[in-house]
N, CA, C and O atoms as a MOPAC input file, in Angstrom:
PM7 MOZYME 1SCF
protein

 N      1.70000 1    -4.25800 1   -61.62900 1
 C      2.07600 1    -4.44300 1   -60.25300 1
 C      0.80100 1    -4.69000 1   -59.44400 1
 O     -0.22200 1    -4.01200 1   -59.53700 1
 N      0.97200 1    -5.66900 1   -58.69400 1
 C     -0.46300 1    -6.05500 1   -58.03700 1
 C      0.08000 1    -5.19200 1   -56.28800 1
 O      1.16800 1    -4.94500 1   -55.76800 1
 N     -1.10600 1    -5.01800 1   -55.96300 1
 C     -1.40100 1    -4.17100 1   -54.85400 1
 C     -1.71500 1    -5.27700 1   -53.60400 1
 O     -2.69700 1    -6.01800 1   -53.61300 1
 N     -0.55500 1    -5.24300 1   -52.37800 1
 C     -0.78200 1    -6.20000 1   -51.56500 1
 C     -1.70900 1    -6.17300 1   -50.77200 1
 O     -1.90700 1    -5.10500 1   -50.19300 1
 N     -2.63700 1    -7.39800 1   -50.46000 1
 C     -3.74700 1    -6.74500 1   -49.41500 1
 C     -3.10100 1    -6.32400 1   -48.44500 1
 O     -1.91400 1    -6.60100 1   -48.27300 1
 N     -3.81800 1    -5.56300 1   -47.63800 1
 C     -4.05700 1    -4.85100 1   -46.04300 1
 C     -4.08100 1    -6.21600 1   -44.90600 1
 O     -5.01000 1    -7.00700 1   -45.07000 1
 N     -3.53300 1    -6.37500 1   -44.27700 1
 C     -3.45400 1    -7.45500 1   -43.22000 1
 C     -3.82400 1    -6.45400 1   -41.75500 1
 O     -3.01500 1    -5.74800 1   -41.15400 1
 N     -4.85200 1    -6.59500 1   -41.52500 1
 C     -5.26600 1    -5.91100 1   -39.85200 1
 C     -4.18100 1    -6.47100 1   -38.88100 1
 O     -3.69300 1    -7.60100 1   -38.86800 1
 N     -3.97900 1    -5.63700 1   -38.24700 1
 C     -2.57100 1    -5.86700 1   -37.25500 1
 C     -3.69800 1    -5.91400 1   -35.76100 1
 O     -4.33100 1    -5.09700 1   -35.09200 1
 N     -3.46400 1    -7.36400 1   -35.77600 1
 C     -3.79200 1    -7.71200 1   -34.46400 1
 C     -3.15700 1    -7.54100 1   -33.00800 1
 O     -2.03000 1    -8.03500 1   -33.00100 1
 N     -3.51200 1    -7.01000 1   -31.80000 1
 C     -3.03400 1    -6.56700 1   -30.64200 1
 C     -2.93800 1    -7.57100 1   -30.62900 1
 O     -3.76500 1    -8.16600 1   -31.32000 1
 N     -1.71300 1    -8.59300 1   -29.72000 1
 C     -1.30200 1    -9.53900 1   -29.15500 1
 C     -0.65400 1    -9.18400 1   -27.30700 1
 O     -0.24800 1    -9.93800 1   -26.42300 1
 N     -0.79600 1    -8.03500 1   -27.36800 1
 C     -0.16500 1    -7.72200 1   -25.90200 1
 C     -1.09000 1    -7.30000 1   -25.26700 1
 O     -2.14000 1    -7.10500 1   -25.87900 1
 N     -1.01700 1    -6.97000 1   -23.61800 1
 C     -2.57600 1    -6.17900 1   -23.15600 1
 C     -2.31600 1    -5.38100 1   -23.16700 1
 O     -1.33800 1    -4.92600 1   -23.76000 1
 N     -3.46600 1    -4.55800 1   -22.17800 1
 C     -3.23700 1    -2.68000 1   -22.28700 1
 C     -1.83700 1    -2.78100 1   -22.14200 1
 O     -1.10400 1    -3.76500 1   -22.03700 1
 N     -1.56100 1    -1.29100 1   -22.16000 1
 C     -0.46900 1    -0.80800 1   -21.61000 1
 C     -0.46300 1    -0.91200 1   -20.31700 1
 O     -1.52700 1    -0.68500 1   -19.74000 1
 N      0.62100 1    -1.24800 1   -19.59300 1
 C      0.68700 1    -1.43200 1   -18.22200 1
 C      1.16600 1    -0.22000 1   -17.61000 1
 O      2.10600 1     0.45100 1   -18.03900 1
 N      0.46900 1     0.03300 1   -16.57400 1
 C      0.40100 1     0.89500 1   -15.56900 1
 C      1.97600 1     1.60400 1   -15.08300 1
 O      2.83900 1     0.73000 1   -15.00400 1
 N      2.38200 1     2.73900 1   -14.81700 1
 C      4.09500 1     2.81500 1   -14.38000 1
 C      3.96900 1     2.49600 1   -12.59700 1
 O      2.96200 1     2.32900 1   -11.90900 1
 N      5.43700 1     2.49700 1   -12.21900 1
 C      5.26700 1     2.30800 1   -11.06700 1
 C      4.37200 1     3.18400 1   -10.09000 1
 O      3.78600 1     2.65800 1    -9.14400 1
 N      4.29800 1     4.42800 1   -10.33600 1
 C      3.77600 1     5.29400 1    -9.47300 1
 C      2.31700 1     5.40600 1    -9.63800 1
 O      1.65000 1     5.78700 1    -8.67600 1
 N      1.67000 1     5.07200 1   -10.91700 1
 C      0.08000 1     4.71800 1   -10.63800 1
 C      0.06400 1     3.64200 1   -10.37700 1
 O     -0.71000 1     3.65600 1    -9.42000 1
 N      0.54100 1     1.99300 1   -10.59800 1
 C      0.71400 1     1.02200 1   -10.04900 1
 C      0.15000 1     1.06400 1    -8.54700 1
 O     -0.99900 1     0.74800 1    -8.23500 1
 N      1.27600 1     1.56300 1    -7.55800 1
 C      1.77100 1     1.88800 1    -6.39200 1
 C      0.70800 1     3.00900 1    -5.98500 1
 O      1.01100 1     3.37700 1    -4.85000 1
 N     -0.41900 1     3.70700 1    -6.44600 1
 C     -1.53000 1     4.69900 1    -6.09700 1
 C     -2.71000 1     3.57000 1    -6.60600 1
 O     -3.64200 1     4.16900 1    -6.06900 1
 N     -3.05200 1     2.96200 1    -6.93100 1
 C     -3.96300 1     2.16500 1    -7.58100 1
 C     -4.14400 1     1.18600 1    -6.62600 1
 O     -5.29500 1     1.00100 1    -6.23100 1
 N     -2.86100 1     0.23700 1    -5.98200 1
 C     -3.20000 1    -0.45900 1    -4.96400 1
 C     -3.14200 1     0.20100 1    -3.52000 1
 O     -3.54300 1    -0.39300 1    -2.51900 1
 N     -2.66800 1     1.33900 1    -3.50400 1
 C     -3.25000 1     1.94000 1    -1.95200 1
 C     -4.28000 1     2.30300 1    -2.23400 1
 O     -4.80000 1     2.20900 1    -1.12200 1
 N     -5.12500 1     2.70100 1    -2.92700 1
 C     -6.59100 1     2.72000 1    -3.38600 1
 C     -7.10500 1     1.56700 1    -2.77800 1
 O     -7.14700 1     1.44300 1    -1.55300 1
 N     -7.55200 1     0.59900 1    -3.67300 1
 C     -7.56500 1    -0.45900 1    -3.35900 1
 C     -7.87400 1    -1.48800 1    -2.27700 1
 O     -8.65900 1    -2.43200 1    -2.19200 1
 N     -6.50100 1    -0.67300 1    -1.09300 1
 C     -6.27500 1    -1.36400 1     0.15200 1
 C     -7.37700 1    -0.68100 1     1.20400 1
 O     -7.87400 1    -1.22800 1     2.18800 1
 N     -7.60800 1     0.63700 1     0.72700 1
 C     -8.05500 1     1.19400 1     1.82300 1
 C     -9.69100 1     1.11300 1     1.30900 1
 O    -10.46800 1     0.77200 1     2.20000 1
 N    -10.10000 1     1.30300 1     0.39500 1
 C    -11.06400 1     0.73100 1    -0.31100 1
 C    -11.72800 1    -0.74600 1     0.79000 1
 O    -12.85300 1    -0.92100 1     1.25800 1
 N    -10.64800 1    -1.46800 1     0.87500 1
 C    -11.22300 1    -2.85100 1     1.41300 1
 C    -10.91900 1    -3.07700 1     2.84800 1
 O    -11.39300 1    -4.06300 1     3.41200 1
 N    -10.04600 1    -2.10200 1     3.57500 1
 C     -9.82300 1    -2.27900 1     4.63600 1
 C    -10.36300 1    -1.16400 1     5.68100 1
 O    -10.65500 1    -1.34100 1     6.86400 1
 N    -10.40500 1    -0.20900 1     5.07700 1
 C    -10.91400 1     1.04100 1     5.89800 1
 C     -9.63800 1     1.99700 1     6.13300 1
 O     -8.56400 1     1.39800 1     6.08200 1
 N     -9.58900 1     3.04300 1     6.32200 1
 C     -8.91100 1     3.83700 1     6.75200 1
 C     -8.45000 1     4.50900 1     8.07900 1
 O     -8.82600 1     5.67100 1     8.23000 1
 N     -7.60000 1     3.88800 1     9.18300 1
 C     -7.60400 1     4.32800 1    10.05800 1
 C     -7.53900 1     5.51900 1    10.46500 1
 O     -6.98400 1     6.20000 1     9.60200 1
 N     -7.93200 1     6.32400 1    11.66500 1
 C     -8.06800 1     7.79600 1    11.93000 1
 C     -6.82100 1     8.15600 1    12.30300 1
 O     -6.87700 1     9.38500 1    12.35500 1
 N     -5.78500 1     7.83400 1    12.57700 1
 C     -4.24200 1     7.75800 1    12.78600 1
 C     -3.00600 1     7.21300 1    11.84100 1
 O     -1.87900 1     6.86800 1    12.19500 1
 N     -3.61400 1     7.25000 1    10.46300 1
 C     -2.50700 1     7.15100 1     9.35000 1
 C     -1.41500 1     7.68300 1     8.96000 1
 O     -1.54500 1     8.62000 1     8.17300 1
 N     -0.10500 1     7.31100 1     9.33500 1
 C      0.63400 1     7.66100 1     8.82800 1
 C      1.13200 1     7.72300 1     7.12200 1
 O      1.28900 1     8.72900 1     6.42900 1
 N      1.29500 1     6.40100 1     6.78000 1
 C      1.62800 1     6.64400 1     5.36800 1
 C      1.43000 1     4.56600 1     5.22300 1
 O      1.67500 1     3.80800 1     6.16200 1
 N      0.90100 1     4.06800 1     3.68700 1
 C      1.00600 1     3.22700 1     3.04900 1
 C      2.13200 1     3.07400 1     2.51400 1
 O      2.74100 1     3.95000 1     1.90100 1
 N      2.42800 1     2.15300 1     2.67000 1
 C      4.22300 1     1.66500 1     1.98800 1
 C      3.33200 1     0.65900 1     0.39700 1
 O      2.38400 1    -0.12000 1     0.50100 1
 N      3.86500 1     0.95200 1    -0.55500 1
 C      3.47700 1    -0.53900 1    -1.54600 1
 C      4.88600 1    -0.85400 1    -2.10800 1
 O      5.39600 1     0.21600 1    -2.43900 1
 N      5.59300 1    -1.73800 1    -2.31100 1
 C      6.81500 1    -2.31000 1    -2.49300 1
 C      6.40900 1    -3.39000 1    -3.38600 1
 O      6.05000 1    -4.50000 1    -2.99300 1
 N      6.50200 1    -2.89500 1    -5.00900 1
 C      6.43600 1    -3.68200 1    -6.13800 1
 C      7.48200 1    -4.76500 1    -6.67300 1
 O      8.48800 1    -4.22900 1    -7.13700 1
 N      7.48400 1    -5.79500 1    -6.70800 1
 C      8.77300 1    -6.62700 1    -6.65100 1
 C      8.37600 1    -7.65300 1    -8.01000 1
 O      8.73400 1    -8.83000 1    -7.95200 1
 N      7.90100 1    -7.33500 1    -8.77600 1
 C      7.81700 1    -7.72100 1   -10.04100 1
 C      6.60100 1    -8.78200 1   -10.30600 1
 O      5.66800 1    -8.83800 1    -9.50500 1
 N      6.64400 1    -9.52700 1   -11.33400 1
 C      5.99700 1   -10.43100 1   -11.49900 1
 C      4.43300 1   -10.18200 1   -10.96300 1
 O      3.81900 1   -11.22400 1   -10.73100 1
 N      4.13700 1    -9.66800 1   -10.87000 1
 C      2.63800 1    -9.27600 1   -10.06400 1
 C      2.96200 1    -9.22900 1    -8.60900 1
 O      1.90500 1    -8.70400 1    -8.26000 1
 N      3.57800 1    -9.37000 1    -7.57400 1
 C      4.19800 1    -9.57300 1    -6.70500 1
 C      4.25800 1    -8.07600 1    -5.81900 1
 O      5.13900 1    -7.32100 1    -6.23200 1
 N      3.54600 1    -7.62400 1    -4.81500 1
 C      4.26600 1    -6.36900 1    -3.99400 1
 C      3.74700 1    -6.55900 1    -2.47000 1
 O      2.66100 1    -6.99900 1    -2.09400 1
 N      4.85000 1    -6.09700 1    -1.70300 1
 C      4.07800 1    -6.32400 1    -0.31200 1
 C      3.44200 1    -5.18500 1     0.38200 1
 O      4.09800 1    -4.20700 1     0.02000 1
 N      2.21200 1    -4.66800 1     1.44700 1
 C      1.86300 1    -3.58900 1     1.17900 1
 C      2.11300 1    -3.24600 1     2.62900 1
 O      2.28900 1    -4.29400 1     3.25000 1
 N      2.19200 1    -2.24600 1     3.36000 1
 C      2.52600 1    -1.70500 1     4.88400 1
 C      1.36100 1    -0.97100 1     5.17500 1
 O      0.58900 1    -0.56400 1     4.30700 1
 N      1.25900 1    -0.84200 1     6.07200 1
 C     -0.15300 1     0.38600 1     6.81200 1
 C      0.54200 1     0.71200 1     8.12900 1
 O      0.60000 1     0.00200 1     9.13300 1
 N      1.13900 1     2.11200 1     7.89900 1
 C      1.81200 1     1.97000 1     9.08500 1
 C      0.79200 1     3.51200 1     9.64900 1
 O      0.25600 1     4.37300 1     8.95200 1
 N      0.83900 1     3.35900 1    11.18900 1
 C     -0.53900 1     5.03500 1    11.81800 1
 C      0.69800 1     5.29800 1    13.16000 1
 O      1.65600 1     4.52800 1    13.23800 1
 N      0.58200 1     6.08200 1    13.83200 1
 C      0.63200 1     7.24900 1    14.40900 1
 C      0.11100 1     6.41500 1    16.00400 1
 O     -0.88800 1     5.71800 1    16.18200 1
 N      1.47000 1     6.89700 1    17.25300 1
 C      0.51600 1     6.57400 1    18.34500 1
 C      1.45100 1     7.41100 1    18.98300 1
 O      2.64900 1     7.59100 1    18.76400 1
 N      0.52200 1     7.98500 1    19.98100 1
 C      1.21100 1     8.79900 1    21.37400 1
 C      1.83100 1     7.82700 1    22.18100 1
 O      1.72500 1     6.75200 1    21.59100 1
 N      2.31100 1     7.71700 1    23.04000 1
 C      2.93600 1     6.62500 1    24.11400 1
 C      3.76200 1     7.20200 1    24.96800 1
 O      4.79200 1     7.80100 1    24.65800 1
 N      3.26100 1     7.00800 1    26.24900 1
 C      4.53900 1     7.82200 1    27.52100 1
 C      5.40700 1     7.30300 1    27.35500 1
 O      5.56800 1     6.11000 1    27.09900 1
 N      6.53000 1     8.57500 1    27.53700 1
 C      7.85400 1     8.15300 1    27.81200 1
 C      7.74900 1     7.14400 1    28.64500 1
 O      6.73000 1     6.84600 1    29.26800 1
 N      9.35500 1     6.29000 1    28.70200 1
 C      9.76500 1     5.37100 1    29.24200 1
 C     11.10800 1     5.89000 1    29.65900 1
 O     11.86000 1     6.33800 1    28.79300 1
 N     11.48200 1     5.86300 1    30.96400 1
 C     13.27300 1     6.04600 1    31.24500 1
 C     14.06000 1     4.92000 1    30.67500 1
 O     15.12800 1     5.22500 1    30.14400 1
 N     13.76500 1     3.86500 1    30.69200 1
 C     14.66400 1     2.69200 1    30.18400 1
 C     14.54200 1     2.74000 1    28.48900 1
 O     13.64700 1     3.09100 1    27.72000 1
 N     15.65800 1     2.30300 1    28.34800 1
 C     15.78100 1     1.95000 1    26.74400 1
 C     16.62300 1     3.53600 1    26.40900 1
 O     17.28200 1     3.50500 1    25.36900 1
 N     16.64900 1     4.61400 1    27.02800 1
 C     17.18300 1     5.81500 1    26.50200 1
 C     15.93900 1     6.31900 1    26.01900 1
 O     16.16600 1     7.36800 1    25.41600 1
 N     14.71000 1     6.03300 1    26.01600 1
 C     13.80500 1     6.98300 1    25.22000 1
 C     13.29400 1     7.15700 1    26.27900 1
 O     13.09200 1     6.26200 1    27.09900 1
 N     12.75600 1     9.39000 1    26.54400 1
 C     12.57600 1     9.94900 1    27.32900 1
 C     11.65800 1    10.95200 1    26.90100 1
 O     11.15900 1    10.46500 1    25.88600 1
 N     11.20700 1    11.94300 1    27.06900 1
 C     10.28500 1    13.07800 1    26.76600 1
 C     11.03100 1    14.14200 1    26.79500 1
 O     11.93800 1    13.98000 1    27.61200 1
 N     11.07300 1    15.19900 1    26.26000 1
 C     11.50600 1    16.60000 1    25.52600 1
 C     12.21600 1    16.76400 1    26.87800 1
 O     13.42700 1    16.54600 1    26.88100 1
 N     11.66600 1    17.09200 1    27.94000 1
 C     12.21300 1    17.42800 1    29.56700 1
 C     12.87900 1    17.07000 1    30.35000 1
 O     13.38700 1    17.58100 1    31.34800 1
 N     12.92200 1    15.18800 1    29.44600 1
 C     13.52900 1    14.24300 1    30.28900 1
 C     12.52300 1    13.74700 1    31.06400 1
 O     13.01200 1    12.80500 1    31.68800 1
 N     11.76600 1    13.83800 1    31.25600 1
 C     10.15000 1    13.30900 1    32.69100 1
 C      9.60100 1    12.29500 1    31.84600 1
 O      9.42900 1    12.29200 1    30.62700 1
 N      9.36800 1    11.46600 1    32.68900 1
 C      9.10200 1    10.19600 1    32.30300 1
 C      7.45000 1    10.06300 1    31.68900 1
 O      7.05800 1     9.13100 1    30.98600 1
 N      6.47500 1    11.42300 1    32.21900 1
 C      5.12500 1    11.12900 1    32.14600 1
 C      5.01500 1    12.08100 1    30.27700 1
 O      3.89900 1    12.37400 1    29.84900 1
 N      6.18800 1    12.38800 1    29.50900 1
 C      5.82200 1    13.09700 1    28.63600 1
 C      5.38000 1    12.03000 1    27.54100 1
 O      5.79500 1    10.87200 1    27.50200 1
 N      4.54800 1    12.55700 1    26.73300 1
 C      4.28600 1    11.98000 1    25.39100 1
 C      5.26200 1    12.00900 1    24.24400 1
 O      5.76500 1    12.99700 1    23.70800 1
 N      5.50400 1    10.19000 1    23.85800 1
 C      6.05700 1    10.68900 1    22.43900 1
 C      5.43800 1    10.06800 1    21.22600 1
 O      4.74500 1     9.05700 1    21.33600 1
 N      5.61100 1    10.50800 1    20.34000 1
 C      4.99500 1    10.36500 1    18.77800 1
 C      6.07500 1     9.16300 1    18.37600 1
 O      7.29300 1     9.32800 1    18.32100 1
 N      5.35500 1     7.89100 1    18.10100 1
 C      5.77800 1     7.16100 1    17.36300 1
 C      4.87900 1     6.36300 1    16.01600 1
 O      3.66700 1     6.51300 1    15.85800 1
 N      5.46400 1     5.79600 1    15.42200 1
 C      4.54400 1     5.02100 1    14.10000 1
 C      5.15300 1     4.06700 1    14.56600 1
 O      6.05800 1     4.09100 1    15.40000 1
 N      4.37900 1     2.61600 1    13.71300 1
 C      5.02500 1     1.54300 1    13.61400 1
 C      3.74300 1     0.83100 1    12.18600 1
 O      2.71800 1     1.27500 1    11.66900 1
 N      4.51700 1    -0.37300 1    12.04100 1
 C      3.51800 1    -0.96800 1    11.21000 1
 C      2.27700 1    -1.64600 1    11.73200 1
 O      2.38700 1    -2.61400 1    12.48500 1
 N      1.04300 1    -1.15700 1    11.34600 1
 C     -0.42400 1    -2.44300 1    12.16900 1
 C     -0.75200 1    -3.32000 1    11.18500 1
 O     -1.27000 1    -4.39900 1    11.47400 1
 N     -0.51000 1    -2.99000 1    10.00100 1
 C     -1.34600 1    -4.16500 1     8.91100 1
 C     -0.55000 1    -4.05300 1     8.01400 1
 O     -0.23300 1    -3.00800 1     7.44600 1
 N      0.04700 1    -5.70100 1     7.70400 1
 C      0.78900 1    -6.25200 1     6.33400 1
 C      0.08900 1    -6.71300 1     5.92200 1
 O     -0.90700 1    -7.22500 1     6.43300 1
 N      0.75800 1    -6.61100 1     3.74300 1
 C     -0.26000 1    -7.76900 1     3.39600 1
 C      0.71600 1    -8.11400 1     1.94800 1
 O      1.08900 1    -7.30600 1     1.09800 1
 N      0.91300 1    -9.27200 1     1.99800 1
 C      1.68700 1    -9.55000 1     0.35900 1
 C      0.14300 1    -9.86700 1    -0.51400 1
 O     -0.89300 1   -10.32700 1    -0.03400 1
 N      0.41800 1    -9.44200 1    -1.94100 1
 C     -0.46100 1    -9.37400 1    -2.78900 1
 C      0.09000 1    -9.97200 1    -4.03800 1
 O      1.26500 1   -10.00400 1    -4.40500 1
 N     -0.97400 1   -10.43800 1    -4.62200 1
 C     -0.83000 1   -10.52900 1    -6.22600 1
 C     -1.58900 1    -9.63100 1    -7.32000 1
 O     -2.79100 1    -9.36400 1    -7.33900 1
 N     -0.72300 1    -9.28000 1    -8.11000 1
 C     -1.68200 1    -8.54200 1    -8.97600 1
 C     -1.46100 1    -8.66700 1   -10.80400 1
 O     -0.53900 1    -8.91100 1   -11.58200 1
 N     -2.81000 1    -8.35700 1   -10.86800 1
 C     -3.00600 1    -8.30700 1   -12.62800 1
 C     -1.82400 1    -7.43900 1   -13.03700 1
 O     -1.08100 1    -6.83900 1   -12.26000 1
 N     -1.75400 1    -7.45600 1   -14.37500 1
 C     -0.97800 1    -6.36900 1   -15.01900 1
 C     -1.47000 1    -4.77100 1   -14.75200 1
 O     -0.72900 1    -3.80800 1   -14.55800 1
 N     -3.29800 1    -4.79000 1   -14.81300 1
 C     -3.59900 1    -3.67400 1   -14.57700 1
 C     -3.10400 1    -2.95800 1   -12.94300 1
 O     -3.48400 1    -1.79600 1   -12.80100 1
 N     -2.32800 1    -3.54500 1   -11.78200 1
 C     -2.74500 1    -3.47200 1   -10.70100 1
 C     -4.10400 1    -3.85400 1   -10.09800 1
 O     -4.49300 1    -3.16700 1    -9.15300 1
 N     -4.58200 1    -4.48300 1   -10.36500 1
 C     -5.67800 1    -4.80600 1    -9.76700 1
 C     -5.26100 1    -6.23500 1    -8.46200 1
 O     -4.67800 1    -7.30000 1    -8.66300 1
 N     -5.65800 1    -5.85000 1    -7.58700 1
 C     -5.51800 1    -7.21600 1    -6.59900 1
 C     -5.96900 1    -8.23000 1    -6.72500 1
 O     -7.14700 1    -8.18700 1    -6.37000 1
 N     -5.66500 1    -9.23700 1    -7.07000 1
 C     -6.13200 1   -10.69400 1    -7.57500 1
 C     -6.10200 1   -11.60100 1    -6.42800 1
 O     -6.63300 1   -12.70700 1    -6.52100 1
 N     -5.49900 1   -11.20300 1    -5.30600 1
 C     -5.54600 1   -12.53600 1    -4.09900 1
 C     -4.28200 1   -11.43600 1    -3.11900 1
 O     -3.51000 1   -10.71200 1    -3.74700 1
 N     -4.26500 1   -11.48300 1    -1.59000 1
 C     -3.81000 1   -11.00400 1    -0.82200 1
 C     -3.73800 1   -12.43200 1     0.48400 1
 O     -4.64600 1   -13.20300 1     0.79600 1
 N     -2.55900 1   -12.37300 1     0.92400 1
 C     -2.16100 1   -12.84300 1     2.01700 1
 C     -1.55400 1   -12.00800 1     3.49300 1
 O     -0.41300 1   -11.61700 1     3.74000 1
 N     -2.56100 1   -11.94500 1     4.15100 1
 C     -3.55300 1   -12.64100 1     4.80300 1
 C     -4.86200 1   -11.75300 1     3.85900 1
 O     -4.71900 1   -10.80300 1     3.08900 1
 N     -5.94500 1   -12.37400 1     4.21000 1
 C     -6.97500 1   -11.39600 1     3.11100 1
 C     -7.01600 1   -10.53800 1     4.13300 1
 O     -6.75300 1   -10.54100 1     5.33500 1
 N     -7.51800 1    -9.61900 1     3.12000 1
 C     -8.01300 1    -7.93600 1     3.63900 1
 C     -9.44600 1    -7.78200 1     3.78700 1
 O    -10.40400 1    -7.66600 1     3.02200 1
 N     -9.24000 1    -7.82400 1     5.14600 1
 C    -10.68300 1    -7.48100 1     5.47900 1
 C    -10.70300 1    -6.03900 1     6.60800 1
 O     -9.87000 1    -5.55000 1     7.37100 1
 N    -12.20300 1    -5.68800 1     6.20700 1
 C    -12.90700 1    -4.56500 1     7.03000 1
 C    -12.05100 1    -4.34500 1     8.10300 1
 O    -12.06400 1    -5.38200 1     8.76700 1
 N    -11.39800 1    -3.61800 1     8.55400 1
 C    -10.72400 1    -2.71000 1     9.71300 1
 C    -11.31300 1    -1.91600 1    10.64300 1
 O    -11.80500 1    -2.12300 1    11.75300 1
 N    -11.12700 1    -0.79200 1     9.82800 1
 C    -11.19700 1     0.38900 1     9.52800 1
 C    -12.75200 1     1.15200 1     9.36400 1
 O    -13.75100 1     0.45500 1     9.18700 1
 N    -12.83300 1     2.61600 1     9.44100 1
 C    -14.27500 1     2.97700 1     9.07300 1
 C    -13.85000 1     3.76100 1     7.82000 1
 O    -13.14800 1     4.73200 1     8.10500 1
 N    -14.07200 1     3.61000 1     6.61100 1
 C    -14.26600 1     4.66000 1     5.61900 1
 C    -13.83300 1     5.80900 1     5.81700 1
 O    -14.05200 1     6.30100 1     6.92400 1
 N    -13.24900 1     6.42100 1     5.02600 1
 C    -12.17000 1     7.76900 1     5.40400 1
 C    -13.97400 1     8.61400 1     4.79900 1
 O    -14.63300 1     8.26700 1     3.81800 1
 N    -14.33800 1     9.83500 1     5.89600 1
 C    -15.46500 1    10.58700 1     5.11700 1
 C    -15.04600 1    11.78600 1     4.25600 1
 O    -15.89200 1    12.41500 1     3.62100 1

């Protein structure tokens, strides 16, 4: 009985790819890395939509006097109270490697922000 050679099993796939939730921590890395970190952050949205494909949110934190119109008012009802709202300041659709890595962003990401210390 002859003994078959050994054939080295060649990787044909790349790394292992990243799951959604380091994915999705890897490019808020990333973002803030290249954009800065505002002093009024609320929370990064990343919304992975396949194909290398995710769009990213930067949404922060602003005081703003009440207003009587529209129904929005202050705790008292008085028009001079403060209220806490967020909204979004910076979008950005992205492309990315398999690793998550950002390969091209629309609009590019640039400097903002100062470095979170």
């Amino acid at each position: 009985m002859t003994a078959k050679a050994a054939t080295p099993t060649v990787k044909t796939e790349p790394e292992a790819k990243l799951d959604k939730d380091d994915a999705q921590r890897q490019v808020k890395e990333q973002v803030i890395a290249l954009l800065g970190k505002p002093k009024d952050l609320w929370r990064i949205d990343v919304h992975l939509y396949g194909r290398g494909r995710a769009r990213v949110n930067i949404w922060r934190r602003e005081n703003v006097k009440a207003q009587n119109k529209g129904g929005l008012m202050g705790a008292l009802g008085r028009s001079d109270d403060l209220v806490e709202t967020t909204h979004i300041t910076d979008s950005f659709f992205v492309h990315l490697s398999e690793t998550a890595v950002i390969e091209h962003a629309n609009p590019p990401i640039e400097r903002r922000y100062q470095l979170a210390s």
